[in-house]
N, C-alpha and C positions, 0 to 999 in steps of 0.2 A: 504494500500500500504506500501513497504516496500523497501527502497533503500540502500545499503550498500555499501563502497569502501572502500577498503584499497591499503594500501603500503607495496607490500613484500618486496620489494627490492631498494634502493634509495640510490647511490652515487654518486660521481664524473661523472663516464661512465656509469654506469647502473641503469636503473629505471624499476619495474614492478609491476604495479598497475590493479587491476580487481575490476569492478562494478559490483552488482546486484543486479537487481528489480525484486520485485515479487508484484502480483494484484490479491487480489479476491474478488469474486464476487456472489455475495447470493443474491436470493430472495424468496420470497413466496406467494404467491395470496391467500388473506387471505377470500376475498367476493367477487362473482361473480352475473351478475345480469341478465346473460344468463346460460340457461345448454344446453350444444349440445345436438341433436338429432341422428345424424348419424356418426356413427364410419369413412367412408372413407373419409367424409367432413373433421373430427377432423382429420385425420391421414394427410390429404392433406393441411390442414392449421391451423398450429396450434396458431399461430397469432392472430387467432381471435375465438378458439376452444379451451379453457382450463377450468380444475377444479379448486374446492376450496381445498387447499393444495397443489398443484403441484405448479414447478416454471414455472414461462414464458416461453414459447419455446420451451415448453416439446417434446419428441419423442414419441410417440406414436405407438403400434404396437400389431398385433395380435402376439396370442399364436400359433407358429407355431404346426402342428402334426405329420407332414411327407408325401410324398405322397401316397397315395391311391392305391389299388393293377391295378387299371388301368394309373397310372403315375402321378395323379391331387394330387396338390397341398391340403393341407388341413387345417383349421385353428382349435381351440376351441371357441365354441359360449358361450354366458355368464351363461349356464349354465353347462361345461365341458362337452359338446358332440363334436368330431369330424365332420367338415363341411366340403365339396368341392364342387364347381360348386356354389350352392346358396348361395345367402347374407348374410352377417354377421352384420348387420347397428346397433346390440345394443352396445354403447359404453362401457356399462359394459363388452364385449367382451374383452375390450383392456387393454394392462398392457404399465406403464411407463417406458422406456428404459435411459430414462439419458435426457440433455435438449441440444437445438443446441449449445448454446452459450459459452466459456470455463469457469470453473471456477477459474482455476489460469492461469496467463499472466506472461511473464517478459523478462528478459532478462541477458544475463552474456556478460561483454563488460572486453575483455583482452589488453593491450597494453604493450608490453617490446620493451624500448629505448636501442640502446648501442651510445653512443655518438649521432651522427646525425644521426643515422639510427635505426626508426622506426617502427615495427610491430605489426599490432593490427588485430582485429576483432570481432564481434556481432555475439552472437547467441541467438536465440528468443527461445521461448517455450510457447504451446497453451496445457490446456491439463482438465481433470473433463469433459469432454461433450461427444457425440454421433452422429453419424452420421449414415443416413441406405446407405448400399452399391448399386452399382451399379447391382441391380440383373439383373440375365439373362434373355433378353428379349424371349418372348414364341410365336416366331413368326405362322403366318396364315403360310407363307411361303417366299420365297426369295424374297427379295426388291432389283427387277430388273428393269436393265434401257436398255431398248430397245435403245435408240440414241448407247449407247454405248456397250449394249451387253455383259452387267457385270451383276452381282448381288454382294450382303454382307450380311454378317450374322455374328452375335457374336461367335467367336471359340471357347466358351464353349457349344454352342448347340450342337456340335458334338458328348458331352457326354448326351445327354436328353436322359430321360427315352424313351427306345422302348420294346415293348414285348419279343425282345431277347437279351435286355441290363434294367436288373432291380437295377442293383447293384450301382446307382448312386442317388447322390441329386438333380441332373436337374430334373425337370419336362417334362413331354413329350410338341409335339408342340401341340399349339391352333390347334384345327378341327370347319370348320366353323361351324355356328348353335348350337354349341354343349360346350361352351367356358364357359357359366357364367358368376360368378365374380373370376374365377381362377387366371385370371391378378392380381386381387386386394389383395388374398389371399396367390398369392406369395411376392410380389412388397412389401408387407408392413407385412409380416412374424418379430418375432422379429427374426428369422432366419436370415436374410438381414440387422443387426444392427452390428455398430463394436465402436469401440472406435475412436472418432475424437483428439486424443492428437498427437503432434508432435511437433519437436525440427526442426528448420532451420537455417541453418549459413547464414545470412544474407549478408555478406561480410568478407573477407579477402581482405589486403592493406595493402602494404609497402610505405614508406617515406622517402623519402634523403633530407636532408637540406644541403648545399654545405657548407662549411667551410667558413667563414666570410674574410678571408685571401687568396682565393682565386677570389672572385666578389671585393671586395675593391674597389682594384684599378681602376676597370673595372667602377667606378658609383653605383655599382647594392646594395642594402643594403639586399638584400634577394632573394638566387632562392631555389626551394626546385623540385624536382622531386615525380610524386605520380604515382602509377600501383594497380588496385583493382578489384580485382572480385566481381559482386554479385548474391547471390544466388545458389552457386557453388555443395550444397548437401542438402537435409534431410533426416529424418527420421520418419518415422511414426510407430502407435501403430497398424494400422491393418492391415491386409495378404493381400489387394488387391491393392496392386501397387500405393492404391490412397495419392494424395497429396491435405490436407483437404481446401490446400487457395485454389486450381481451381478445386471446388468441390462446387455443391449445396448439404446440407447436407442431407436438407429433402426431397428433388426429385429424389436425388439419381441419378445425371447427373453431368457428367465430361465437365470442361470447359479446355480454354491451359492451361498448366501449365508454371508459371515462363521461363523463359530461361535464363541460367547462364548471364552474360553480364559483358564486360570490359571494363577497364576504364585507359585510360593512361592520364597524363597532368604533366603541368610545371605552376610552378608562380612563376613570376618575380615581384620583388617590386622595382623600382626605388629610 
């Protein structure tokens, strides 16, 4: 770990000082005293499914191939043949994609004073690790609800492979009977892997401490006024929209995300 602060600036009326911390974090599994059997078990938990030399947590994922001239998803098996439809369960199949966990953490903490009035804010940073994306689900067909006479479906299906749209990376839909492990072949593609780093501003907040010359007289030895956002923006390292804190990394499902939230108050000190 690593924590630093200074003083850019410090007089009379103006002060401006920035902290930051940085965390990282290594390991490596040196003896194992199980060896997985099954590549989808390993890909679905990897908790308790790892090698010797890999780190904790590893991501795991097939060698994607592209789809197949009838739309299916395809992987490489452990002996570089293209597969679709049947199983892929040797785990020599599968290459390591990065690990869930980040390997560097920290923070940069800003705050510039001009006399009583106070401006500051935290921004975080997660970043070294991997997450598999939310792929597109390969529905049998529309998940309809008769009470209400809807249905849903992911709006990237609309681009899936059909006989007279080839020109895409969707895969076509599930046909009953006839599916496989194409679920599994897509779902866990290193295709479906993206970079889990991202920067968040944690909050922004301002501060007013009232001039001592004006509560005095009043009794009051201290009011100060506080206003503060949190969670106001990020940023992230890959293309899908996702935000890695409401994110399972290795199921590849979206939980809420944050919502900005404010903060107004007063304290008084007697």
């Amino acid at each position: 770990e690593l924590n630093l602060s200074y003083d850019w600036l410090k007089s009379r009326d103006w002060s401006l000082n920035t902290g930051f911390t940085a965390a990282f974090n290594s390991n490596k599994i040196k003896e194992t005293g199980y060896l997985p059997t099954d590549a989808v078990v390993m890909m679905q938990s990897p908790t308790s499914n790892y090698l010797q030399g890999d780190t904790y947590n590893s991501v795991y994922a097939y060698r994607y191939a592209g789809l197949t001239a009838e739309g299916n998803p395809s992987v490489y098996n452990a002996e570089g043949t293209a597969v679709s439809l049947e199983g892929v369960r040797d785990i020599n199949a599968l290459v390591c994609m990065g690990q869930l966990d980040p390997k560097w953490n920290g923070a940069l903490d800003i705050s510039l004073q001009w006399k009583e009035l106070r401006l500051f804010t935290k921004i975080v940073y997660y970043t070294g690790h991997t997450l598999r994306t939310d792929a597109t689900p390969l529905y049998n067909g529309i998940n309809y609800d008769s009470s209400k006479q809807v249905g849903n479906m992911h709006e990237d299906i609309a681009n899936r492979w059909t006989p007279e749209h080839t020109d895409t990376d969707i895969p076509s839909m599930n046909v009953y009977g006839t599916q496989g492990e194409r679920g599994y072949h897509w779902k866990y593609a290193d295709y479906n892997t993206a970079s889990a780093s991202f920067a968040k501003v944690r909050n922004i907040g301002l501060s007013y401490s009232l001039p001592q010359q004006w509560i005095g007289k009043a009794g009051f030895k201290a009011i100060s006024l506080h206003a503060q956002v949190n969670n106001p923006c990020y940023w992230a390292a890959n293309k899908r929209d996702i935000d890695p804190e409401a994110f399972n990394a290795n199921d590849g499902t979206r939980a809420s995300e944050q919502a900005a939230s404010y903060i107004f108050g007063i304290h008084i000190n007697f």
